[in-house]
N, CA and C of each residue as an Amber inpcrd file, in Angstrom:
protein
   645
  20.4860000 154.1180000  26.3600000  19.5840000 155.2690000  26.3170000
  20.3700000 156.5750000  26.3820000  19.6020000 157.2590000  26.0510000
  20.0470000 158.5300000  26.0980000  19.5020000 160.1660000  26.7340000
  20.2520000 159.9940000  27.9290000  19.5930000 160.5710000  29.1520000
  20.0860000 161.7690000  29.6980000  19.5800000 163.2580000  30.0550000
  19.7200000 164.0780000  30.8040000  19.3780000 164.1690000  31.7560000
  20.3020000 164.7930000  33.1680000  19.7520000 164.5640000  34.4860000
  20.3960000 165.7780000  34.8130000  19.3020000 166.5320000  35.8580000
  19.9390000 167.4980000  36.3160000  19.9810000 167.8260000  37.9840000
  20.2480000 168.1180000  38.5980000  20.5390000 168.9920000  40.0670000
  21.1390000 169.9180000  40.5300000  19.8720000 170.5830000  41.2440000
  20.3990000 172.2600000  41.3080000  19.9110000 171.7930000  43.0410000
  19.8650000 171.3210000  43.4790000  19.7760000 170.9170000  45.1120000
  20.4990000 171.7040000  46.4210000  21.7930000 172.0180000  45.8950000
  23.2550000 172.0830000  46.4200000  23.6660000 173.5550000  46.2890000
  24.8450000 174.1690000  46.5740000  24.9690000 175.1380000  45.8990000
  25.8660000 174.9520000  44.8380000  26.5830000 173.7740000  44.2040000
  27.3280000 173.1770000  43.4340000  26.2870000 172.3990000  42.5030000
  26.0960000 173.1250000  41.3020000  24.7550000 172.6900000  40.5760000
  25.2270000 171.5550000  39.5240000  24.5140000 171.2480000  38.7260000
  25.2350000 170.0860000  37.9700000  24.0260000 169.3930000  36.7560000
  24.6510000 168.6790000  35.6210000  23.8380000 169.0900000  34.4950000
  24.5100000 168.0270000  33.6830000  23.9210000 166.1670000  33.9160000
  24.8900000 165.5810000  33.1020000  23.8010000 164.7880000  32.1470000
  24.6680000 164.5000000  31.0570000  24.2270000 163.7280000  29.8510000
  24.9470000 161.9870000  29.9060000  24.3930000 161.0010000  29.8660000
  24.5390000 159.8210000  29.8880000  24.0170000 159.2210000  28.4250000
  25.0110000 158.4390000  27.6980000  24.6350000 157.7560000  26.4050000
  25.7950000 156.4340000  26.5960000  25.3000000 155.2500000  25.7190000
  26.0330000 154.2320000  26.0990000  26.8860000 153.9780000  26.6320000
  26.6040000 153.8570000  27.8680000  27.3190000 154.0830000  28.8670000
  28.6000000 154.6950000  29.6510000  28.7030000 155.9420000  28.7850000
  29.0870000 156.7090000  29.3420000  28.9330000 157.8760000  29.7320000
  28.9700000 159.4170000  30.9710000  28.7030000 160.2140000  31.0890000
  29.4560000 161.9240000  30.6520000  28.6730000 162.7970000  30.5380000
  29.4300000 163.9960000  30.0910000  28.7410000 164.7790000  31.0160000
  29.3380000 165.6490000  32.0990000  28.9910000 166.4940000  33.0410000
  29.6290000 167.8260000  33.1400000  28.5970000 168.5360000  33.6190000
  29.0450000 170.2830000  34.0270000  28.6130000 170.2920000  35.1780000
  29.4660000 171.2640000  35.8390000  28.9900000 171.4140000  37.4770000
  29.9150000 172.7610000  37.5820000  29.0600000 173.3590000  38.6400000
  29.5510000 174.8390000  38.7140000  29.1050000 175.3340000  40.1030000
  30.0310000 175.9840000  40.8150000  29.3270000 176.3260000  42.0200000
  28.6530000 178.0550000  41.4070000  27.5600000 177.8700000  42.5420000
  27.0880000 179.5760000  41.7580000  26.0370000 180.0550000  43.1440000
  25.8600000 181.1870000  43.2790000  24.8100000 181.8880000  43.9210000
  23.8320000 182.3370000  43.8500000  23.6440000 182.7760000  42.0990000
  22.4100000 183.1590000  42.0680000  22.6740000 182.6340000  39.8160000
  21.3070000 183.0060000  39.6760000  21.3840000 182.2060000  37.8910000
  21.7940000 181.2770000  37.6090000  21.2980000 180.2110000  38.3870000
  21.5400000 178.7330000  37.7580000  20.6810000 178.0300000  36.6120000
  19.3210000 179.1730000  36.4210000  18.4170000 178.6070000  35.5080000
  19.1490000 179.2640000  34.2700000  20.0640000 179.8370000  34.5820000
  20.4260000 180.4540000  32.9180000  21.6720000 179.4320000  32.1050000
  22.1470000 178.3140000  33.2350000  23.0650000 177.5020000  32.9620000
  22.4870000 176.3520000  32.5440000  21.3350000 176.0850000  32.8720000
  21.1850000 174.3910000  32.5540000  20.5620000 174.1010000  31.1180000
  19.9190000 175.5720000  30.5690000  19.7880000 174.5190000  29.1960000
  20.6690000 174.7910000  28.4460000  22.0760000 175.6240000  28.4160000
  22.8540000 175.8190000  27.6500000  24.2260000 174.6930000  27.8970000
  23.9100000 174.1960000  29.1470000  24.7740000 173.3360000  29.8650000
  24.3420000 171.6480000  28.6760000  23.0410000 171.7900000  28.6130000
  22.5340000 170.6230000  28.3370000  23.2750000 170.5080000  26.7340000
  22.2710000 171.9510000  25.8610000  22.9350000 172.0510000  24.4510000
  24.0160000 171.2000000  24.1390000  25.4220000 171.6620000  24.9910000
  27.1110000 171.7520000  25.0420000  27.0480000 170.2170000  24.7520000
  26.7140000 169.5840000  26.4800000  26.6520000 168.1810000  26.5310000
  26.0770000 167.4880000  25.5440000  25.2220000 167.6230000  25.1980000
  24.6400000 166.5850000  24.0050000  25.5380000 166.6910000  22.5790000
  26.3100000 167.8950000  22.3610000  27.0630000 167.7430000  21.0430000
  28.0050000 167.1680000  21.2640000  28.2510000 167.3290000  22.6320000
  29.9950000 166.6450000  22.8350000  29.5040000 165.1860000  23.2580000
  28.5750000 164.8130000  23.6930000  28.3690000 163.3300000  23.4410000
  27.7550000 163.0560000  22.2100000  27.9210000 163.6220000  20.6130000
  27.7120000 163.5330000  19.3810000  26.0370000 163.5750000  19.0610000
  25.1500000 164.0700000  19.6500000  23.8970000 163.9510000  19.0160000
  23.0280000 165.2550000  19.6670000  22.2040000 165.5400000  19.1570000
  21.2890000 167.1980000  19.2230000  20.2440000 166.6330000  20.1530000
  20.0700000 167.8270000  21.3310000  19.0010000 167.8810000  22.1860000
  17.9260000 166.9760000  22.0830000  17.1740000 167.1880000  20.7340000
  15.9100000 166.7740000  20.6860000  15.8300000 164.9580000  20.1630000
  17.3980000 164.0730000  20.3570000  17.3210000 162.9940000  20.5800000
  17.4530000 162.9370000  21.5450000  17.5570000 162.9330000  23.0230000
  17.2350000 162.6180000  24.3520000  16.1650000 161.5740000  24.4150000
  16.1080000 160.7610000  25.2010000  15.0840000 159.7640000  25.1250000
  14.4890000 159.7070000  26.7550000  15.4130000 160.4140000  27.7000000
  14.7110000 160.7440000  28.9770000  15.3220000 161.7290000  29.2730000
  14.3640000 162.2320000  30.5560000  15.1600000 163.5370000  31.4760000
  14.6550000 163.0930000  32.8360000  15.8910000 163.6270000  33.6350000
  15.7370000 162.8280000  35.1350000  15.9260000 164.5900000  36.0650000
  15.4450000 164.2860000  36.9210000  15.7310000 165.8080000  38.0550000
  16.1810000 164.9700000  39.4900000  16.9990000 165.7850000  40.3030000
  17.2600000 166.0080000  41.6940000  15.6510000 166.2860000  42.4520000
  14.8400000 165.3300000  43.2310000  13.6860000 166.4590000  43.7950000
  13.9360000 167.0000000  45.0200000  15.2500000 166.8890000  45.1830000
  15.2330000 166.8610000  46.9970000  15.7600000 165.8080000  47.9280000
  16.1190000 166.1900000  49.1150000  16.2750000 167.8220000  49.6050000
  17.1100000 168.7550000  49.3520000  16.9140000 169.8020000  49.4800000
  18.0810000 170.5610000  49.4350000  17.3450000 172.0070000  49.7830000
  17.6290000 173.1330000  48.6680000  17.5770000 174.6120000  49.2030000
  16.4450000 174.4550000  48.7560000  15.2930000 175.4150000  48.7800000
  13.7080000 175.4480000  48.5110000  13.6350000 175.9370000  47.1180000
  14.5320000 177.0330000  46.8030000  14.3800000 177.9870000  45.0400000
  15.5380000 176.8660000  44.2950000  16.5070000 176.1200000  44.9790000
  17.1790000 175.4540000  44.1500000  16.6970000 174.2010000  43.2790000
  15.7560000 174.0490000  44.3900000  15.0440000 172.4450000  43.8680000
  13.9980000 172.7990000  42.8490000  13.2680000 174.2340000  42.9240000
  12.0880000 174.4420000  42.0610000  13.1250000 174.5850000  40.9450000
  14.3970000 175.2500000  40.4410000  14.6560000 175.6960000  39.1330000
  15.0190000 174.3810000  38.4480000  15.8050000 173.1750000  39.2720000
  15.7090000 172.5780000  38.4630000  14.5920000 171.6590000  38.0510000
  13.9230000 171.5340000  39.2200000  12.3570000 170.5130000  38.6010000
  12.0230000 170.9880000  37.3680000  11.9540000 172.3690000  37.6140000
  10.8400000 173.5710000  36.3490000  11.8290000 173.2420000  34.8990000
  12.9690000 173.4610000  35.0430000  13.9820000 173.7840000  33.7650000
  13.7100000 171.7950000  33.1800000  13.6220000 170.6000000  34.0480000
  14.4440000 169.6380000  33.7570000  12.4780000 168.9200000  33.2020000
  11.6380000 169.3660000  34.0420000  10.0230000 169.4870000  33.6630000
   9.7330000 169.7790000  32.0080000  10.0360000 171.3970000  32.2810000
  10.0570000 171.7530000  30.9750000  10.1890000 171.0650000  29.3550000
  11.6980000 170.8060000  30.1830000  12.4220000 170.0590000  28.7070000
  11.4360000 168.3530000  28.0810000  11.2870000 167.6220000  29.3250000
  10.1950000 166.5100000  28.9600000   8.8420000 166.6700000  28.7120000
   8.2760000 167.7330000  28.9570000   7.5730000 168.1580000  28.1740000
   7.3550000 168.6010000  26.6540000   8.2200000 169.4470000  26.5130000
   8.7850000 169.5220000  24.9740000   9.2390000 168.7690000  24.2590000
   9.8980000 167.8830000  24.8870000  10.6040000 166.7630000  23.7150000
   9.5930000 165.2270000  23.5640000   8.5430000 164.9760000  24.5930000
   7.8310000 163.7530000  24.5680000   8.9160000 162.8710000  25.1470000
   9.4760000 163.3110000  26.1710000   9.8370000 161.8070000  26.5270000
   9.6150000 161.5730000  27.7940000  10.0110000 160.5070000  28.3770000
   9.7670000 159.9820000  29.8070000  10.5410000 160.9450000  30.8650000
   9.9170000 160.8560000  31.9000000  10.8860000 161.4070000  33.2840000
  10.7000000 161.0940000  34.4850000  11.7920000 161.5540000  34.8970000
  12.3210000 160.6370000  36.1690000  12.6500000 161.3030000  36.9880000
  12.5240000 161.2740000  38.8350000  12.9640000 162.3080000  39.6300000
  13.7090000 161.0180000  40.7220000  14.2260000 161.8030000  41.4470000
  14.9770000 160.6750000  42.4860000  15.9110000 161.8710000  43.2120000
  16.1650000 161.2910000  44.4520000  17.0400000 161.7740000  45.7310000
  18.2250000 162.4560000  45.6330000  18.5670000 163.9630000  45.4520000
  19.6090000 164.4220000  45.7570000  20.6870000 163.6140000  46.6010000
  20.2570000 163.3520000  47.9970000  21.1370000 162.3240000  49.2080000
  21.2240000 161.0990000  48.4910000  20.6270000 160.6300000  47.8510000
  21.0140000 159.1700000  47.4780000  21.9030000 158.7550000  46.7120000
  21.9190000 159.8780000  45.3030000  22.4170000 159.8860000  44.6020000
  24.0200000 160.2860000  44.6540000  23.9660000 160.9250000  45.8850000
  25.6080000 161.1580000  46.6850000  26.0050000 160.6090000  47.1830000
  25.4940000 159.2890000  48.0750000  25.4740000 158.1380000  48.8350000
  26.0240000 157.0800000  47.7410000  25.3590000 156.9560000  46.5110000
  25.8980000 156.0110000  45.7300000  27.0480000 156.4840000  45.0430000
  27.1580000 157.7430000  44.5160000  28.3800000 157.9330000  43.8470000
  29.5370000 157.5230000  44.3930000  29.6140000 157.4570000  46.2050000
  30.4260000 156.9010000  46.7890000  31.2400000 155.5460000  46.8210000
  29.7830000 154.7060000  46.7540000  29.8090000 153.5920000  46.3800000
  29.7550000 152.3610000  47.6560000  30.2610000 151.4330000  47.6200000
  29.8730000 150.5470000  49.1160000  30.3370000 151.1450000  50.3950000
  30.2890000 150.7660000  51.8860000  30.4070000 150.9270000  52.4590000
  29.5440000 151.9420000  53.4580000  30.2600000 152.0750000  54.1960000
  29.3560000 153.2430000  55.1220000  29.3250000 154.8320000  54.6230000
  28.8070000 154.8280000  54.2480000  28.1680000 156.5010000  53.6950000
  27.5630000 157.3380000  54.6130000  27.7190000 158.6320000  55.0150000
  26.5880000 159.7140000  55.5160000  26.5440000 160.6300000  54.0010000
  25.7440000 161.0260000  53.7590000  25.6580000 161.8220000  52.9010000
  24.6720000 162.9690000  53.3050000  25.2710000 163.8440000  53.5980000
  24.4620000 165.3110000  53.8540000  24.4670000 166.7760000  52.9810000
  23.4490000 167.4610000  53.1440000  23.6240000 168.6270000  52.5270000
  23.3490000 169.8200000  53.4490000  24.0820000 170.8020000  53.2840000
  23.8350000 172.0630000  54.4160000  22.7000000 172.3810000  54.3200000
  21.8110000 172.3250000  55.0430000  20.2340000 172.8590000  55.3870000
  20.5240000 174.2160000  56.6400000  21.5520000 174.8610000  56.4600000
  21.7030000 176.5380000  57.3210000  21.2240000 175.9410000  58.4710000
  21.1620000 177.1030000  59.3910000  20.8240000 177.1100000  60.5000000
  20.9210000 175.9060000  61.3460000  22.6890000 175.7120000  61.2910000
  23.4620000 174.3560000  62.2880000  22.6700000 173.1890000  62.1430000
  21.9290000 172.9030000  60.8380000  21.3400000 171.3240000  60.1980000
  21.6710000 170.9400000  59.0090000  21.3560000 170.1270000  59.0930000
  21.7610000 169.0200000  57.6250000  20.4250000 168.3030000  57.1610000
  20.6420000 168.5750000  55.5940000  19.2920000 167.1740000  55.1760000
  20.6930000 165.8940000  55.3380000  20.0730000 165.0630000  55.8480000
  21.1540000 163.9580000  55.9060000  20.3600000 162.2530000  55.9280000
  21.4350000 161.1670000  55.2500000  21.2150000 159.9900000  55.2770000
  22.0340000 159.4680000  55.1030000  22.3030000 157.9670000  55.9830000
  23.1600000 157.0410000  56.3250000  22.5960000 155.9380000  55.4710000
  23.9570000 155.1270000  54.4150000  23.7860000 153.9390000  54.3150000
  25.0260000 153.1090000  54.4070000  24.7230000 151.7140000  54.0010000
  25.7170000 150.7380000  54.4230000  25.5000000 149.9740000  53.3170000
  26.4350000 150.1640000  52.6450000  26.5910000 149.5560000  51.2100000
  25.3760000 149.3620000  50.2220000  25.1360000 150.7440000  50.0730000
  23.9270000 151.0690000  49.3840000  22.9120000 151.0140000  50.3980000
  22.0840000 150.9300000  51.6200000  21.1530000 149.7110000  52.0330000
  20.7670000 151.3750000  52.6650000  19.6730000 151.5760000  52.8190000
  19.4400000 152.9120000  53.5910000  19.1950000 152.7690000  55.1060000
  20.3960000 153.2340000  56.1050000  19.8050000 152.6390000  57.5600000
  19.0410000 153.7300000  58.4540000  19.4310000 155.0200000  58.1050000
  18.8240000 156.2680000  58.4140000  18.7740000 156.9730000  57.6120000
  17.3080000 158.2110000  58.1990000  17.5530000 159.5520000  57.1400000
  16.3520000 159.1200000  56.0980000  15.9430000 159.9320000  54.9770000
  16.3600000 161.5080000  55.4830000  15.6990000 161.9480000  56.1510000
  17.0620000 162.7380000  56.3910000  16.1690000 163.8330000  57.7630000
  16.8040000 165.1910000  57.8890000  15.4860000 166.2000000  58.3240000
  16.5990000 167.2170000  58.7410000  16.9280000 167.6190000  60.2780000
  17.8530000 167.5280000  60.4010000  18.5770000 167.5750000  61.3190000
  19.8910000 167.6610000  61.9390000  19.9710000 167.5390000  63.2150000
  21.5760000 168.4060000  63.6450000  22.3740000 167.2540000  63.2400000
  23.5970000 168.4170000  62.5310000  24.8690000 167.7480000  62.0980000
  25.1450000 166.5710000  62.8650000  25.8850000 166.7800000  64.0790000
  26.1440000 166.2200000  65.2930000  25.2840000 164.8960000  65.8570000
  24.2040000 164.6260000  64.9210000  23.3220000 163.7510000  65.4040000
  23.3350000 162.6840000  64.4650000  23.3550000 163.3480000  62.8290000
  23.8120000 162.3270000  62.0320000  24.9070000 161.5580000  61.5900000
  26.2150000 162.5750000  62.9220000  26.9560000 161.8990000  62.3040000
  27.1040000 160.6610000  63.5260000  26.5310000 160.5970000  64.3880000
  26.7360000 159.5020000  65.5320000  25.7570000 158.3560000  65.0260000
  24.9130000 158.4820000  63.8700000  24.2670000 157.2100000  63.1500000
  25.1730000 156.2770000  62.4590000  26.5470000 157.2910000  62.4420000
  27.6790000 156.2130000  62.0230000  28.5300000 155.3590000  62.8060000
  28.9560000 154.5080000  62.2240000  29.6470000 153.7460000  62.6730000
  31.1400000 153.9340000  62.3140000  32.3840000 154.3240000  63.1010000
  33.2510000 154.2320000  62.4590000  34.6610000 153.0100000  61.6290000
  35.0330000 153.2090000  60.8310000  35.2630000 154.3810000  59.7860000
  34.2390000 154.5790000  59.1700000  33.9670000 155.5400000  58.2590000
  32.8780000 155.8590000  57.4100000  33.0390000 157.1160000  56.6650000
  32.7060000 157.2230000  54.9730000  32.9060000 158.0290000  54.3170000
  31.6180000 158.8540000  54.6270000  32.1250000 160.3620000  54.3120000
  30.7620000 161.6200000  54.5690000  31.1500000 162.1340000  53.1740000
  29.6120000 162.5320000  52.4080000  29.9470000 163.4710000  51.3730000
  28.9130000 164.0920000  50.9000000  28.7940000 164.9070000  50.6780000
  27.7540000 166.4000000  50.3110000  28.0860000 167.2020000  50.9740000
  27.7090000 168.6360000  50.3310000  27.8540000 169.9740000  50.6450000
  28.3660000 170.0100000  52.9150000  27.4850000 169.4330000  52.6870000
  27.3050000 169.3320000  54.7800000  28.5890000 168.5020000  55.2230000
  28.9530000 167.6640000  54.1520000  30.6740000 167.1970000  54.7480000
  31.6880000 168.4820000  55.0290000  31.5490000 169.0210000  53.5180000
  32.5970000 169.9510000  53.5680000  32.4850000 170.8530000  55.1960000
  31.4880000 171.1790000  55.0940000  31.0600000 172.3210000  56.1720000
  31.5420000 172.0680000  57.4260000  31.1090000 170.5500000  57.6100000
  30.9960000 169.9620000  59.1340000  32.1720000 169.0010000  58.8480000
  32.9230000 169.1280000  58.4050000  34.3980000 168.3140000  58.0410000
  35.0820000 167.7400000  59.4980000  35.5460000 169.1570000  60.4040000
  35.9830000 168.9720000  61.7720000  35.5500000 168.0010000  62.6120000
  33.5600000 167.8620000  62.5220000  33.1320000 166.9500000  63.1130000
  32.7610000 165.5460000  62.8710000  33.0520000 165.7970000  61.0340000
  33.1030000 163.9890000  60.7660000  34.3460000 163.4150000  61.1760000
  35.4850000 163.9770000  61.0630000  36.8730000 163.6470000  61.4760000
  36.7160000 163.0640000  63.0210000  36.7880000 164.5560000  63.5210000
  36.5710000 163.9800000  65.2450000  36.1040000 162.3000000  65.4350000
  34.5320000 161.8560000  64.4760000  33.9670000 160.7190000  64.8960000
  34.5640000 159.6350000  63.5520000  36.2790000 159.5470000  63.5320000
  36.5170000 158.5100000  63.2360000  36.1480000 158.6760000  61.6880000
  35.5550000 159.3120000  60.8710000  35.0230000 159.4260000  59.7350000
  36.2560000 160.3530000  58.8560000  35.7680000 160.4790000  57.5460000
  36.4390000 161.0540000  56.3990000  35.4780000 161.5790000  55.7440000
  35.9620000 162.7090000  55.0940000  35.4450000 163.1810000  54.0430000
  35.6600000 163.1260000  52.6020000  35.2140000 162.5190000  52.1020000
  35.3560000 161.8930000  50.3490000  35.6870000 162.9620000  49.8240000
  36.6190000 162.5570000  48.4490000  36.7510000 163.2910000  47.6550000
  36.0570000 164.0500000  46.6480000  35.8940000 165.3210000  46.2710000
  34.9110000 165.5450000  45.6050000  33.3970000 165.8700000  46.3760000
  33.7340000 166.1050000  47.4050000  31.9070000 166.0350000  48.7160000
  31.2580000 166.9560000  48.2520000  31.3030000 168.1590000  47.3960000
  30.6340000 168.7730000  46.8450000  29.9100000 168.8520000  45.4380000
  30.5990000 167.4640000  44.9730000  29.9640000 167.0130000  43.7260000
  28.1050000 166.9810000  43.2940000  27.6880000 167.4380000  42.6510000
  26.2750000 167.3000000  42.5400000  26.2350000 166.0890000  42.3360000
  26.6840000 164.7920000  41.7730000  26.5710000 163.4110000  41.7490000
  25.3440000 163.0950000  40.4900000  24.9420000 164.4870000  39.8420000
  24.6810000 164.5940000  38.6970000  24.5890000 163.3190000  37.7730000
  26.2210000 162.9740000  37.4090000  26.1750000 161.7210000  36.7500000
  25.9300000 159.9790000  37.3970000  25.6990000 160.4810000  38.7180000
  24.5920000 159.0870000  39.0320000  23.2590000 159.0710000  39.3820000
  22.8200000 160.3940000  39.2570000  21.2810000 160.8960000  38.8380000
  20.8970000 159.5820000  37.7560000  21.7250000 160.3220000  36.2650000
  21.6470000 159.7370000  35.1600000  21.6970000 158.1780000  35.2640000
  22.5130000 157.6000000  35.8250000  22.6760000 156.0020000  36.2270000
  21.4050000 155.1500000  36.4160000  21.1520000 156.4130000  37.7790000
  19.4900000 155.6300000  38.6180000  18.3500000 155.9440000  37.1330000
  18.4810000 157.3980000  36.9320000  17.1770000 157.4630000  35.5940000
  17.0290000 156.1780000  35.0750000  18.2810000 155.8740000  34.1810000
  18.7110000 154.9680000  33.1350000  18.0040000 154.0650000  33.2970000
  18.4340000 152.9160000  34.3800000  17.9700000 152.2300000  35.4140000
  16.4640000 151.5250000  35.3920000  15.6240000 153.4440000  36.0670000
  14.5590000 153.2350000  36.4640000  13.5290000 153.2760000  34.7690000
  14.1270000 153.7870000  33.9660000  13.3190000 153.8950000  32.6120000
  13.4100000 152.4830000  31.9120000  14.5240000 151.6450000  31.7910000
  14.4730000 150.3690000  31.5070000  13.7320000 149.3240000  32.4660000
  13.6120000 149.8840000  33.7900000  12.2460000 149.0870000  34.3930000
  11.1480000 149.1330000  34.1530000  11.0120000 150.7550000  33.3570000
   9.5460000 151.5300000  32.7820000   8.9900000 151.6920000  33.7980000
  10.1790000 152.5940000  34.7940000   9.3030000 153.4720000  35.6050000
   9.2560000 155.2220000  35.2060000   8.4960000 155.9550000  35.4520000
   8.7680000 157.5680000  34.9900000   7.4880000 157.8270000  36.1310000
   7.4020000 159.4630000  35.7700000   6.4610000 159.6300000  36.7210000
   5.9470000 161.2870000  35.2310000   4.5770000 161.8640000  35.9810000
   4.4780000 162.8420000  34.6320000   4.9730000 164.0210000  35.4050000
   5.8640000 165.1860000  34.5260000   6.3090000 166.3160000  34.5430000
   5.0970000 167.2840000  35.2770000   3.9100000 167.0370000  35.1060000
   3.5650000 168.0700000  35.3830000   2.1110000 167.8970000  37.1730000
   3.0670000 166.1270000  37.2830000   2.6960000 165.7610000  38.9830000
   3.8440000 165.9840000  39.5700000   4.7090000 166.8700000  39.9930000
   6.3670000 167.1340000  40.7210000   5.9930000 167.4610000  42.1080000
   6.4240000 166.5650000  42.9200000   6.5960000 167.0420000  44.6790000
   7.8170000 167.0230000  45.3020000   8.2950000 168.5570000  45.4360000
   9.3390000 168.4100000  45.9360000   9.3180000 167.7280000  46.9410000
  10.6410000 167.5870000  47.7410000  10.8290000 167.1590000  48.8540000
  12.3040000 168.1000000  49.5410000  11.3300000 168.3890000  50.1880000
  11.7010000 169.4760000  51.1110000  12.3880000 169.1840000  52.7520000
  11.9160000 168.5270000  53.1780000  12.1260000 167.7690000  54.8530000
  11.9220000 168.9810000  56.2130000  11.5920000 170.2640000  55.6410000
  11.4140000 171.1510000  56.1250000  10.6010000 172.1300000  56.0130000
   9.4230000 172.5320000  57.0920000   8.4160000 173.7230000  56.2230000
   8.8690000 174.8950000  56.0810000   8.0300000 175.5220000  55.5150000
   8.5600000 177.0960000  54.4580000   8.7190000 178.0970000  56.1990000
  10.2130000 179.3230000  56.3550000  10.2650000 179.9560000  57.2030000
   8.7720000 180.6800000  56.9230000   8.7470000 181.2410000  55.8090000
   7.4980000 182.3280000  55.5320000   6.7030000 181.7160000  56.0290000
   5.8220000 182.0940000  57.0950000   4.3710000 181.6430000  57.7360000
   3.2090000 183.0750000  56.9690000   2.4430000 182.8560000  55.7800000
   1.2960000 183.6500000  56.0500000   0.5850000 184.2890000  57.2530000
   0.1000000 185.3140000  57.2390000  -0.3660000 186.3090000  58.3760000
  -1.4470000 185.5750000  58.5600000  -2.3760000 185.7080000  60.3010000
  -3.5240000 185.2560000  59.9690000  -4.4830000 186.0670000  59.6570000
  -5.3120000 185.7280000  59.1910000  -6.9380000 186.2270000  58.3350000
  -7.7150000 187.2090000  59.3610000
């Protein structure tokens, strides 16, 4: 198949194309205009994996968790596009998808959620034993067992304290994991699963700071 997947979750955004079995990825760290990167990101990718946009046969998104405006641009941008083209789509786990890029073993996979937390989840050779959740660094990382690889944005950050507990930080921990978005899509579309573009729930693990005034 021939699949686009995207995640803007992170602040390390990412934008990969998957065709017989192999992947073509962009990833970019950025602060602000990431919606101005992903469909030109997509364009690039699809010529350099030899075929034009409008053969895509799925599109997959990041839903979460991660930052609140990061997760809407890419739902909206990665929405969009399966809408326009008629094809299937697919959403699935920012954390998971970082958890597997890893591959067996003991995984934490977290992402900086500010204010001294993490969206975070523990597995053990793929198998999910905690999480997600948001919550203190320091808490997810004692769900491990040591040794154990840490990777997402929240490794880098909290590096000092995966070390301290016997742990490492993977290479690449800031990777959007983008191209195993595309993997799981792949995956879940040859099971003929999708879900429709225009039912999307993020997942957030946290409510909005903005509280409306009362009435």
């Amino acid at each position: 198949m021939r699949i686009l997947a995207i995640d803007t979750c992170g602040p390390v955004i990412g934008v990969a194309v998957r065709a017989d079995g192999r992947n073509w990825v962009r990833s970019e760290r950025v602060s602000r205009g990431a919606e101005t990167l992903l469909v030109p990101w997509a364009l690039e990718l699809c010529a350099e994996a030899g075929f034009p946009l409008r053969e895509l046969e799925g599109i997959a998104c990041a839903n979460g968790p991660g930052a609140f405006t990061g997760i809407r641009v890419g739902m909206a941008a990665a929405a969009g596009l399966a809408i326009g083209l008629k094809v299937p789509f697919w959403v699935g786990s920012s954390l998971t998808a970082r958890s597997n890029r890893i591959g067996v073993g003991r995984v934490l996979s977290m992402l900086d959620a500010k204010k001294s937390r993490v969206y975070a989840e523990y597995r053990v050779d793929g198998v999910l034993v905690h999480g997600p959740e948001d919550i203190a660094p320091d808490l997810a990382i004692r769900w491990c067992e040591s040794p154990f690889l840490a990777t997402g944005e929240g490794a880098t950050v909290y590096a000092s304290q995966v070390n301290a507990a016997g742990g490492q930080v993977a290479g690449e921990a800031d990777h959007p994991a983008v191209d195993q978005l595309a993997v799981h899509a792949e995956q879940a579309f040859l099971r003929g699963e999708s879900t429709s573009p225009l039912q999307l729930e993020p997942v957030y693990l946290r409510g909005a700071d903005a509280i409306p005034p009362p009435r």
